[in-house]
C-alpha positions in Angstrom: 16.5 -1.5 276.3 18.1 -4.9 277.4 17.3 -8.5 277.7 14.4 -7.3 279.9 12.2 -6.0 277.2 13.6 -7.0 273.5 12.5 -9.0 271.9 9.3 -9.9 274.4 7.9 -5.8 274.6 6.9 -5.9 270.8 3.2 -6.9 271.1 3.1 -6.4 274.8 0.6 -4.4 276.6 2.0 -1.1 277.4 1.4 -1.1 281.5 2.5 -4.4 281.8 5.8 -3.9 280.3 6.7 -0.7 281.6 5.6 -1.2 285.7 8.1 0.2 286.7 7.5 3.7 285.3 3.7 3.4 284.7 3.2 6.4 287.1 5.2 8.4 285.0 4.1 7.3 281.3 0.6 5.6 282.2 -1.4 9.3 282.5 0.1 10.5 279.0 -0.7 7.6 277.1 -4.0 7.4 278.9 -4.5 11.2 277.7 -3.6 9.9 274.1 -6.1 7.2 274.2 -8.8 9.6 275.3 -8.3 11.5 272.6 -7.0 14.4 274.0 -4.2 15.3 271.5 -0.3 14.4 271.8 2.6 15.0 274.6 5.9 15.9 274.2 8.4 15.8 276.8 12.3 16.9 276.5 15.2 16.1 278.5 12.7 14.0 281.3 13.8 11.8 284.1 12.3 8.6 283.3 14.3 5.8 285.5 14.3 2.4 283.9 15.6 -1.0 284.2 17.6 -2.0 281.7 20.9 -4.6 281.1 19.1 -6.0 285.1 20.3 -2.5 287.2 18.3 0.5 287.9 19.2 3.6 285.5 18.6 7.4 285.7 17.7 7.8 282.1 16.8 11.1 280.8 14.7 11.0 278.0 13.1 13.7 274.5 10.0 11.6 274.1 6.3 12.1 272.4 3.5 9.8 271.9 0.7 10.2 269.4 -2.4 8.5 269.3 -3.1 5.9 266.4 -6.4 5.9 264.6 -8.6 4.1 262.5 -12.3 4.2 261.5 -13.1 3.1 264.5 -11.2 5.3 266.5 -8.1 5.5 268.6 -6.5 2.0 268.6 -2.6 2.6 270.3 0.3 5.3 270.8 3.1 5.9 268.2 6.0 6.3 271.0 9.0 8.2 269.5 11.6 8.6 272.2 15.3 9.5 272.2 17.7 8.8 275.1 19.3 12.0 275.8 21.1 11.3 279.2 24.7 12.1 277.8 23.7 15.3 276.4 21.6 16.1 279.8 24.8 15.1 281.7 27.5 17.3 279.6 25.1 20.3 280.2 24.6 19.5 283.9 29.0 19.5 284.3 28.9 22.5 282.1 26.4 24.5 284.5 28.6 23.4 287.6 31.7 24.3 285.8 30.3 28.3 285.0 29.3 28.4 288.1 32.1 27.1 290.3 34.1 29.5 287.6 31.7 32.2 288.5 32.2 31.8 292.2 36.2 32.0 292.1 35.8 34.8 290.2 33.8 36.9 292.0 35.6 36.2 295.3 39.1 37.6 293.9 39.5 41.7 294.0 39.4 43.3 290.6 42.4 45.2 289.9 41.3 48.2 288.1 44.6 50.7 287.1 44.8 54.2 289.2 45.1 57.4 286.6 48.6 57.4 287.4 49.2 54.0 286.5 47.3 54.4 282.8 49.9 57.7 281.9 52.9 55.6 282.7 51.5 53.2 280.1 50.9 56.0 277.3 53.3 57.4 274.6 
């Protein structure tokens, strides 16, 4: 996560750490420390600052609630970064359908029944 966050976000509180994204992240772990269950989220637009710049990150992420006797006392945050992966599918999905396009704006030779006896023993 950069300079910005490692080693100083170990310990930290979660809202002052991540700001930036708190709109995004604060109402799920909020739901988790409620007691509400767990969230999952796959292939998520999370923007983060990270190395000092600005990044669209996509993110697979989940967080769980930690409890004890006496009750719920954080969120387990498992998280992948999956923006290379979202990316390559993105180009791939253009690709098709720029492929797609030029192909159904050229004319489809189909052969006339005189053409397919000249080709037939």
């Amino acid at each position: 996560m950069g300079p910005e966050r490692h080693p100083s976000a170990l310990g930290a509180l979660g809202q002052e750490c991540w700001a930036e994204i708190w709109d995004i992240i604060g109402p799920q772990i909020e739901y988790d420390m409620a007691g509400k269950g767990s969230t999952w989220d796959e292939d998520r637009l999370v923007p983060v600052t990270r190395n000092g710049a600005r990044e669209d990150v996509w993110w697979t992420y989940g967080y769980s609630p930690i409890e004890d006797e006496e009750g719920i006392r954080g969120v387990l945050v498992v998280c992948k970064d999956v923006t290379s992966e979202h990316l390559a599918k993105q180009a791939l999905k253009q690709q098709t359908e720029r492929l797609s396009s030029f192909l159904n704006r050229r004319p489809v030779w189909l052969p006339s029944l005189a053409d397919r006896t000249m080709y037939s023993s």
